[in-house]
C-alpha positions as CSV (number, residue, x, y, z in Angstrom):
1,X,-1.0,56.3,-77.4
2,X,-4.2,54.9,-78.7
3,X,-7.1,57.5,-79.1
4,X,-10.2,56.2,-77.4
5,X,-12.7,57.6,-80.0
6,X,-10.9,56.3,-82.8
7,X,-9.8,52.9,-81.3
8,X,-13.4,52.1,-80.8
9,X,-15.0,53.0,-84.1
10,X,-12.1,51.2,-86.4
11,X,-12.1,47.8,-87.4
12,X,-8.9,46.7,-89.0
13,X,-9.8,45.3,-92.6
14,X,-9.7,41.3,-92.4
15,X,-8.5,39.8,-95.5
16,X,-6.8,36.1,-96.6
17,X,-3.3,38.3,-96.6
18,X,-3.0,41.1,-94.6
19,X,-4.0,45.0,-96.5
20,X,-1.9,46.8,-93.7
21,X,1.5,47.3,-94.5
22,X,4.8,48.9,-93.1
23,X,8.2,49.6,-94.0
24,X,11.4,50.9,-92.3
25,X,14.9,52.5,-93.7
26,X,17.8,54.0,-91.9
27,X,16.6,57.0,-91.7
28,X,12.6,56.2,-90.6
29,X,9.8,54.4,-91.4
30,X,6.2,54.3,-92.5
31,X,2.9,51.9,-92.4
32,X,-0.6,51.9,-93.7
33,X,-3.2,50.5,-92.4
34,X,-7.0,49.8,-93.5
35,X,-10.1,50.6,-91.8
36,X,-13.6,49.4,-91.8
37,X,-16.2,52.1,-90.3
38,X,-19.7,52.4,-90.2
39,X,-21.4,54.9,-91.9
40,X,-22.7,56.6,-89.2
41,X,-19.4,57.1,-87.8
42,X,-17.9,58.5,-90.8
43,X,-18.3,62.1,-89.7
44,X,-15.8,61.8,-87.0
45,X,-13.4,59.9,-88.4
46,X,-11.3,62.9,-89.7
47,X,-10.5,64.5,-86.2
48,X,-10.3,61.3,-85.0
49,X,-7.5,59.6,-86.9
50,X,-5.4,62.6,-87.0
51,X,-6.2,65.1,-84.2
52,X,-7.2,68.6,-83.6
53,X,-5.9,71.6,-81.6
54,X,-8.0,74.4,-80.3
55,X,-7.1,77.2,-77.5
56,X,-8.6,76.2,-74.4
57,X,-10.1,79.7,-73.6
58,X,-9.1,79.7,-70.0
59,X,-6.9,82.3,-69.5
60,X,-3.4,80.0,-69.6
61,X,-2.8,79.9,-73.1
62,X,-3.0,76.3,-73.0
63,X,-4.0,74.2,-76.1
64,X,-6.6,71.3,-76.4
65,X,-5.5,68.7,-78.4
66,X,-6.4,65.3,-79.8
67,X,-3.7,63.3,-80.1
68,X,-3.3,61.6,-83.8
69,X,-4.1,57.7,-84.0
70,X,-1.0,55.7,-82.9
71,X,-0.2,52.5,-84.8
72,X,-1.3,49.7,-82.6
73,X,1.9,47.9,-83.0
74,X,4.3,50.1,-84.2
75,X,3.3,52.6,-81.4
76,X,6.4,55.5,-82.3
77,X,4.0,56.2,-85.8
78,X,1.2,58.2,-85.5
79,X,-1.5,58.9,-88.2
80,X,0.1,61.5,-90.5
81,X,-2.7,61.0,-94.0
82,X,-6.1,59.5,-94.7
83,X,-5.2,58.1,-98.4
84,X,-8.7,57.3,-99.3
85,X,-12.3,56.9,-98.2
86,X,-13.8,54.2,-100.2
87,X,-17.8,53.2,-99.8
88,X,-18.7,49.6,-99.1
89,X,-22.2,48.5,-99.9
90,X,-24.3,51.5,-101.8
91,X,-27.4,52.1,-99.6
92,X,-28.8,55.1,-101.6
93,X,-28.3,58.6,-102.8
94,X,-29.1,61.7,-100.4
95,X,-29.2,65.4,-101.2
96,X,-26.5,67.7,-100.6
97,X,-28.2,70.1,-99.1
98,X,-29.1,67.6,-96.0
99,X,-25.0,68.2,-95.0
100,X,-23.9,71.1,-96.7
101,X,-23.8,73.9,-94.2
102,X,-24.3,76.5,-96.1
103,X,-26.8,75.8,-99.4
104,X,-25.5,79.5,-100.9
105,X,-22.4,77.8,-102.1
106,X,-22.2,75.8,-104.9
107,X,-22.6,72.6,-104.0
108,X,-23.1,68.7,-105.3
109,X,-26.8,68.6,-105.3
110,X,-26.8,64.6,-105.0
111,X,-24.7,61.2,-104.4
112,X,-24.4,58.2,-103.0
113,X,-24.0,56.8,-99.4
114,X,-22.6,53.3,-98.3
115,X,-22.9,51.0,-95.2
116,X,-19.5,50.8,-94.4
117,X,-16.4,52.6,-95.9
118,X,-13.1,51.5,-96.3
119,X,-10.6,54.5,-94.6
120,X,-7.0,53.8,-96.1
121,X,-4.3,55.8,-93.2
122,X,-0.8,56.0,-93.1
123,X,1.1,56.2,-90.6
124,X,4.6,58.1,-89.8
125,X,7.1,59.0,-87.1
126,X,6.9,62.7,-85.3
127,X,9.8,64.6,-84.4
128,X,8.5,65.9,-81.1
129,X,6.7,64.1,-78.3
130,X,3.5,63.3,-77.8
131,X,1.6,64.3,-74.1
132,X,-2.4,64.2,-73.7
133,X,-4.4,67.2,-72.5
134,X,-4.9,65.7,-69.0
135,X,-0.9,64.7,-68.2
136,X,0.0,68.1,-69.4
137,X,-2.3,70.3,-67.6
138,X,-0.5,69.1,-64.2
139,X,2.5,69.9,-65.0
140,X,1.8,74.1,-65.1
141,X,3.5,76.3,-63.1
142,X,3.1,80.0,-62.0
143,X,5.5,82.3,-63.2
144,X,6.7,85.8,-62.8
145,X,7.9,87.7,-65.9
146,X,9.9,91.2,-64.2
147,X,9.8,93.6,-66.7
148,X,11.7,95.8,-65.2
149,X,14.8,97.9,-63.5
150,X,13.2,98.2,-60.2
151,X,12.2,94.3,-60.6
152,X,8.4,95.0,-61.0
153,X,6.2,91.2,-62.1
154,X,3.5,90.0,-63.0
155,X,2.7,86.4,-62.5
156,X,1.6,83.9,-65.2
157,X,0.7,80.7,-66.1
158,X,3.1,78.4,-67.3
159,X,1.1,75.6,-69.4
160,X,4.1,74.2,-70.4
161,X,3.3,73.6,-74.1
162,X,6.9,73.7,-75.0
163,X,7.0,70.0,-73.8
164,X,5.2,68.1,-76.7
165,X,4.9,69.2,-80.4
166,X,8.1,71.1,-80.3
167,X,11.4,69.9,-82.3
168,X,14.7,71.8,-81.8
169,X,16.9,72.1,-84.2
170,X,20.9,73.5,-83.5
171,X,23.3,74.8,-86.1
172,X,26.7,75.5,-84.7
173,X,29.0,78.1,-86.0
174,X,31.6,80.8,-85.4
175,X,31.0,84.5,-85.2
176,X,32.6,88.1,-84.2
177,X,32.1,89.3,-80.8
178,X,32.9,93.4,-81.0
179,X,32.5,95.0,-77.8
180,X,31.0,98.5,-78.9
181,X,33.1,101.4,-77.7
182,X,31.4,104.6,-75.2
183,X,28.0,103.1,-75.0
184,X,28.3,100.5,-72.1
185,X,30.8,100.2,-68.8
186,X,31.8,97.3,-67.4
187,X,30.2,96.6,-63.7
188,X,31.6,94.6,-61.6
189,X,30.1,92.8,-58.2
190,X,33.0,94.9,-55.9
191,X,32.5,98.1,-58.0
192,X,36.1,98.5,-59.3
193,X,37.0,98.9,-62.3
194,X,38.7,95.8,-64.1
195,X,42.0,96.5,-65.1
196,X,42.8,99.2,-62.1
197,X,41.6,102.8,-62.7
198,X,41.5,105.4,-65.6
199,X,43.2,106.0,-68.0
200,X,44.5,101.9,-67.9
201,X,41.4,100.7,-66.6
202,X,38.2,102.6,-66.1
203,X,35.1,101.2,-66.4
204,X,33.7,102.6,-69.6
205,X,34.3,99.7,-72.5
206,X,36.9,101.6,-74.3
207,X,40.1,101.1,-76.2
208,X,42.1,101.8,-73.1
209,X,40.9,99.3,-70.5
210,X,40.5,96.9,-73.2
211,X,37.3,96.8,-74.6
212,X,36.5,98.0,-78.4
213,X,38.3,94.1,-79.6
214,X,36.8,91.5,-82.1
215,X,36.9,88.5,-80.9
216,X,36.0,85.2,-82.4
217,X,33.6,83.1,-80.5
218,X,31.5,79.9,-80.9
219,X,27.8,80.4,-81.0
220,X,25.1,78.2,-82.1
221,X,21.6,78.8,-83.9
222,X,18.9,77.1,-81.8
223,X,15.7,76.7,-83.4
224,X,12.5,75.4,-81.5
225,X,9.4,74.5,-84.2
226,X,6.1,74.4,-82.8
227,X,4.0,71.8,-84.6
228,X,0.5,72.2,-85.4
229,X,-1.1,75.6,-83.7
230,X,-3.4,77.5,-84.1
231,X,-2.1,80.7,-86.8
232,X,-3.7,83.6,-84.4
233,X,-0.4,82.6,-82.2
234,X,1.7,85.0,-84.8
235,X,-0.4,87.9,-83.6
236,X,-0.3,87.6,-79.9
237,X,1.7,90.1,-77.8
238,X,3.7,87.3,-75.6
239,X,5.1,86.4,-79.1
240,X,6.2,90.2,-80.2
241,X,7.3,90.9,-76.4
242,X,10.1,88.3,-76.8
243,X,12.1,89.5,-79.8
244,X,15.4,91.1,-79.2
245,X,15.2,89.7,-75.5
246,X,17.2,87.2,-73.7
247,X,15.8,84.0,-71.6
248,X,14.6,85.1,-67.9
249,X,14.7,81.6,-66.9
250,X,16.6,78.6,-67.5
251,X,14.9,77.2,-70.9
252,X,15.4,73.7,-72.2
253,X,18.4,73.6,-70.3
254,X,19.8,77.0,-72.1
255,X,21.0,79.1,-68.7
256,X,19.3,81.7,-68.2
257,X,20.8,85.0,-70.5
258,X,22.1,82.6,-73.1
259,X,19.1,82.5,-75.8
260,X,18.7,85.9,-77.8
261,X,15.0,85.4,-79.9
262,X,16.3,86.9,-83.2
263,X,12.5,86.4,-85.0
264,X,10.2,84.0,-86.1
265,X,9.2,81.7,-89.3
266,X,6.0,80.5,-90.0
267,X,4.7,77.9,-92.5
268,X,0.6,78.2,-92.4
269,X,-2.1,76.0,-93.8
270,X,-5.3,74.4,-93.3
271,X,-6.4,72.2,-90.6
272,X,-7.1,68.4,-91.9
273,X,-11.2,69.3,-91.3
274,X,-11.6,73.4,-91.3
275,X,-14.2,75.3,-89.5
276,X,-15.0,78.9,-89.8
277,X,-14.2,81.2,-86.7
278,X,-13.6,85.2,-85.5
279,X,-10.7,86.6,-87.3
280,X,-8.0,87.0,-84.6
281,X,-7.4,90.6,-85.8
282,X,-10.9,92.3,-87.1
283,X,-13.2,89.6,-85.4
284,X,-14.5,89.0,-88.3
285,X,-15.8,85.3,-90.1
286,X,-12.2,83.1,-91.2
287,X,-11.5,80.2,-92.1
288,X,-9.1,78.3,-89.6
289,X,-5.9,77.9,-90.2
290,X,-2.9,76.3,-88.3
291,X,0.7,76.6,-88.4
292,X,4.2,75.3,-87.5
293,X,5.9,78.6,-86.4
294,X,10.0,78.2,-85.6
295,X,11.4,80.7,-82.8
296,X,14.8,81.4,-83.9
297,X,17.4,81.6,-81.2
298,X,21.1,83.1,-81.0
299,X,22.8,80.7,-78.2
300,X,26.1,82.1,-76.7
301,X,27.4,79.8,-73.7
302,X,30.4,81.2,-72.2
303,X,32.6,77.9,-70.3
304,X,33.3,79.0,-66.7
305,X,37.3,79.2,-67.2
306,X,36.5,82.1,-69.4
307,X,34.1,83.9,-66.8
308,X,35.7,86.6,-64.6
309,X,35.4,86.1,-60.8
310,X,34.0,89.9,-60.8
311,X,30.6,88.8,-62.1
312,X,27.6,90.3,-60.3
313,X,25.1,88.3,-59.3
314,X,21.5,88.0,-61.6
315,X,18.5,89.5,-61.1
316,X,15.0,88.4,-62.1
317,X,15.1,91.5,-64.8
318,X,19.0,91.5,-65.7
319,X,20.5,88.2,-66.4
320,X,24.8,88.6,-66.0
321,X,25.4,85.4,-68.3
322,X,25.8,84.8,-71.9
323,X,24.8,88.2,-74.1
324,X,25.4,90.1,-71.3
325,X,28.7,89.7,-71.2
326,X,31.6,91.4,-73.2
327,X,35.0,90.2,-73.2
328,X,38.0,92.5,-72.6
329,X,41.6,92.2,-73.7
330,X,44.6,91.5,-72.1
331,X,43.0,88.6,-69.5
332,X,40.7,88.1,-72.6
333,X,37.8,87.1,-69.9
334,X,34.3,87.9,-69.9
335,X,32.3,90.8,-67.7
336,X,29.2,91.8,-67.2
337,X,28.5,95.2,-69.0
338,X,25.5,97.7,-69.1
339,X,24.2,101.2,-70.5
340,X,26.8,103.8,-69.6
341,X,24.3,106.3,-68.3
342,X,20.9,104.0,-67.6
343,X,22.3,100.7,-66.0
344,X,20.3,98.6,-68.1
345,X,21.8,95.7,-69.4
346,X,23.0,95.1,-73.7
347,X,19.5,93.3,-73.4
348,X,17.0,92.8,-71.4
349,X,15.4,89.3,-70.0
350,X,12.1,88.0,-71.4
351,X,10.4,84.2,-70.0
352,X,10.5,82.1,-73.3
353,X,7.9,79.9,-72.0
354,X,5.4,83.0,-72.8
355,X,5.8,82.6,-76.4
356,X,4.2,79.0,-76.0
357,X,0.6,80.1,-75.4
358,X,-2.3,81.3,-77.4
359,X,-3.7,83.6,-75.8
C-alpha cells in the first residue's frame, strides 16, 4: 500500500545496474532501495517513508496513522530503516540556527546543504496487517461494557484498532485446575444442586459433592502485541480496568469468558522523528515516545462433551464459559460456579476491545 506523499516525492536512483536490492530466506526476507529527493522535500521524508501514529483526539480512542512505504514490487515489505541520507550537489552552507527549534541547546552552528540527497531505505516484512485511517474508521462499532450485577452499561466506541498492528502469539501448555473449597457454590440453570442434595450433593464446592479436586487441564498463553503506539496507552484506565477480568465479548474468536488478562509488557522508545508534547501524567513538556505493549492472556476453552447440560445461560456482566467454570468429580464435567454469599461470578467480564484505545 503505497503512501501518496512519499510515492510522489521519491525517484528511484537510475544507475547502469540497478542500486536497489532484495533478498529472501525461509524464514523472510528484506530489500533496499535508493531514493533521489529534492532538497526541499527532505523535511518530510522521515514521516513519510516510515509512518507516524498520533491519537485522534475525538473521543473513540482511535489512532491516526501513516502507513510505512510499501515496496513497489515486493508489496508484503514495508519501510522498516532509512540507512543513510547522503547530499548530492553542495549548494551552500546555512546556519543552524535557521532550523534548530530551540537556539538554547547546543547546537551545530553551520553546514552544508545539497540539491538532491540520496535516501538509502530498507525494507522488511510486518507481522501484523496493514489498514489506512479511512478503511478502518468504517469499521467501528458501538459497544456496551456492563459493569455490573444488576447489568448496568455504558456504551462505547469500538474503533477497532485491534485489527491492524497487532500480532498474536500462543504458547500452549498444561496446568492444575483446583476448585477452591467454601468460597463458591455451584449454580445451576434448574437451581438443583448437582449431584442430589446435601450432604452428597449440595451446592457449596466442597469435598462432599465433589468439588475441592486438582485436575489437569490444557490451557494456552495468548499474547496480543500492539505495534507502534503511543506510550501514554500504559496509563489509561481502559487498560488498568481489564486486568484480572475475563472477555465480555467474543474476541478474536476467543468465546466470550475464555481470555483471563493476567498483565501487560511494554518495550518503549522513541518515535523515528520526536516531537515534544504534555506529559500524559503531570501535563507537563515530554518528549514523545511510543511503544509495542503485549496484553498477556490465560485462554481456557472447555470442548462441549465436557460441559454439563446444567449451564446457566450468560449475561452481558457474568460470562458461564471458560474461567467460570469449575469441574467436579465423579461426572468430572464442568459447572458454572459463583461467590457463596454475593452471586458474583470467580471473575467478572471486561470488553477487550477497550484496551485498544488511547484515550
Amino acid at each position: 500500500m503505497a503512501i501518496a506523499a512519499s510515492s510522489k516525492e521519491l525517484y528511484e536512483l537510475l544507475d547502469r545496474t540497478s542500486p536497489s536490492k532484495a533478498t529472501f530466506q525461509t524464514d523472510g526476507g528484506s530489500a533496499t532501495m535508493d531514493f533521489i529527493i529534492e532538497r526541499k522535500k527532505v523535511g518530510y521524508v522521515i514521516e513519510d517513508i516510515l509512518g507516524s501514529v498520533f491519537k485522534a483526539g475525538d473521543g473513540t480512542g482511535r489512532l491516526i496513522r501513516k502507513l510505512p512505504a510499501a515496496h513497489p514490487y515486493y508489496d508484503w515489505l514495508f519501510a522498516s530503516k532509512i540507512n543513510n541520507i547522503e547530499g548530492i550537489r553542495p549548494i551552500g552552507r546555512e546556519l543552524g540556527e535557521t532550523y534548530q527549534k530551540d537556539t538554547s541547546l547546543n547546537y551545530i552552528y553551520d553546514f552544508v546543504t545539497y540539491e538532491q540527497y540520496k535516501v538509502s531505505v530498507q525494507f522488511e516484512p510486518r507481522p501484523y496487517l496493514m489498514i489506512n485511517d479511512t478503511d478502518l474508521k468504517g469499521k467501528q462499532e458501538q459497544k456496551k461494557w456492563y459493569y455490573n450485577l444488576a447489568e448496568d452499561f455504558v456504551n462505547f466506541t469500538d474503533p477497532k484498532e485491534y485489527l491492524r498492528f497487532v500480532d498474536v502469539e500462543c504458547e500452549p501448555a498444561a496446568e492444575f485446575l483446583s476448585s477452591p473449597q467454601g468460597q463458591f457454590r455451584f449454580k445451576t440453570s434448574d437451581d438443583t444442586p448437582p449431584g442430589g442434595p446435601a450432604p452428597n450433593g449440595g451446592s457449596s464446592v466442597t469435598n462432599q459433592n465433589g468439588g475441592g479436586i486438582n485436575l489437569l487441564v490444557v490451557k494456552r498463553k495468548i499474547k496480543f502485541t500492539w505495534f507502534f503506539v503511543p506510550y501514554e496507552v500504559i496509563f489509561a484506565e481502559n487498560v488498568t480496568s481489564g486486568f484480572g477480568k475475563v472477555n465480555q465479548y467474543s474476541f478474536y474468536g476467543f468465546p466470550a469468558g475464555s481470555l483471563l488478562l493476567e498483565g501487560t509488557e511494554v518495550k518503549r522508545y522513541p518515535p523515528p522523528e520526536q516531537s515534544i508534547k504534555p506529559d500524559p501524567v503531570n501535563a507537563g513538556p515530554v518528549a514523545q515516545k511510543l511503544c509495542d505493549i503485549t496484553f498477556v492472556f490465560n485462554c481456557l476453552m472447555q470442548p462441549e462433551k465436557d460441559l454439563s447440560t446444567k449451564i446457566p445461560a450468560s449475561t452481558g456482566f457474568k460470562k458461564t464459559y471458560g474461567h467460570n467454570l469449575l469441574p467436579r468429580a465423579g461426572e468430572l464435567k464442568y459447572y458454572y460456579v459463583e461467590g457463596d454469599f454475593n452471586s458474583r461470578p470467580v471473575y467478572e467480564s471486561y470488553p477487550m476491545e477497550r484496551l485498544f484505545q488511547v484515550i
